[in-house]
C-alpha positions in Angstrom: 79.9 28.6 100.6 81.9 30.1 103.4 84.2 31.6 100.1 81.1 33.2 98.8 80.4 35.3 101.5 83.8 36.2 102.3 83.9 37.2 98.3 80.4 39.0 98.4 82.3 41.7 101.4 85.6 41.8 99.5 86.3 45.3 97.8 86.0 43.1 94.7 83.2 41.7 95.8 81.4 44.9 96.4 82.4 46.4 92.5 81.2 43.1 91.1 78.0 42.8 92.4 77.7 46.8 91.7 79.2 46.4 89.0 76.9 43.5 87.2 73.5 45.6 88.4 74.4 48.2 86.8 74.7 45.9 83.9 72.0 44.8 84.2 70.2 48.5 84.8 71.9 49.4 81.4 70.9 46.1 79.4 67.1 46.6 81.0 66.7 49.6 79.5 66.2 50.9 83.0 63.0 48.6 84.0 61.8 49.4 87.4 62.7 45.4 88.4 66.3 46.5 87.4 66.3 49.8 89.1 64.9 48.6 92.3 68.0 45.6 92.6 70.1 48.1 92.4 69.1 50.4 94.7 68.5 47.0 97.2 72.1 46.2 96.4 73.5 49.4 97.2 71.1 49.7 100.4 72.4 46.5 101.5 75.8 47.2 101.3 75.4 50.4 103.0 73.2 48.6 106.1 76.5 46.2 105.9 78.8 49.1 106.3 77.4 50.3 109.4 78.5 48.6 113.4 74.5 47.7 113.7 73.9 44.8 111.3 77.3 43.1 111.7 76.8 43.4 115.7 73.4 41.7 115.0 74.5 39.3 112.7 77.3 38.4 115.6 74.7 37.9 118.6 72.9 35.7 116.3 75.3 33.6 115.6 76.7 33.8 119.4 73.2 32.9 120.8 73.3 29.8 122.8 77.3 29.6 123.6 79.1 31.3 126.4 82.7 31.9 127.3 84.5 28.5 128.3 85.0 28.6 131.8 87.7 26.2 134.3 84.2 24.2 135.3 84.1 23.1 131.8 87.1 21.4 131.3 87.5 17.9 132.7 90.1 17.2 135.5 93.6 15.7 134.1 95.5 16.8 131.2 94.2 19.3 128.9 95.8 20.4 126.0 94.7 23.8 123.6 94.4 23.5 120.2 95.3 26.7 118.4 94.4 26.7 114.5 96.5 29.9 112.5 94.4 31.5 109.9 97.2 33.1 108.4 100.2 36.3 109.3 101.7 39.2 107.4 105.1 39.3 106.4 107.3 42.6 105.7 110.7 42.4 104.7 112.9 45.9 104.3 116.2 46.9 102.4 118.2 45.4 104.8 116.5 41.5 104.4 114.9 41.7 107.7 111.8 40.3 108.2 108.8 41.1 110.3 106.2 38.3 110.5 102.6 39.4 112.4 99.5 37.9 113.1 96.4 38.6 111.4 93.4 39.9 113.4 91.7 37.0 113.3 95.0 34.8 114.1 95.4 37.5 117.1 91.6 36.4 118.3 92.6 32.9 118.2 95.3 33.8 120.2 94.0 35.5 123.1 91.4 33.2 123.4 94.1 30.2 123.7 95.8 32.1 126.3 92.5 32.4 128.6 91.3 29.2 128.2 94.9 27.4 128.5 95.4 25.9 132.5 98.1 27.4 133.6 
């Protein structure tokens, strides 16, 4: 399911779903019902683009959780768990390679580093 939504805000996702209303506008004949999805697709996608319903969508999933603090770890050893969610490598004429982080990765990452007891 996760796949889906990720798909449904790819580039490709956006042309597909664009794509197959307008289909379905042309096979319709242009029936309001037809006409109106499309114009709710496109208006979506359009809320989507701006900061304001991301930023929503993000406090609502955020409500109820706040930052882990030092009081919230039990005394002891701790240890941090950091799960990769992928990098980017670049390799030029010479065979040398560059290997970064993706954005998310680099979240993960600075998050590890506050929480982690020095």
């Amino acid at each position: 399911m996760a796949d889906l939504g990720w798909f449904i805000f790819s580039t490709r996702g956006v042309v597909a779903c664009l794509g197959l209303a307008t289909l379905w506008v042309t096979l319709s004949r242009g029936s309001a019902a037809s006409r109106r999805g499309l114009a709710a697709l496109a208006l979506f996608y359009l809320a989507s683009s701006a900061e304001i319903l991301p930023a929503a969508l993000r406090q609502l999933v955020a409500a109820g959780f706040r930052p882990l603090t030092a009081r919230d770890v039990p005394p002891g050893r701790t240890a941090v768990v950091l799960l990769g969610s992928g990098s980017y490598r670049f390799r030029d004429w010479s065979d040398r390679e560059l290997v970064m982080v993706d954005p998310l990765g680099s979240m993960r990452l600075l998050e590890a580093a506050r929480v982690f007891p020095w």
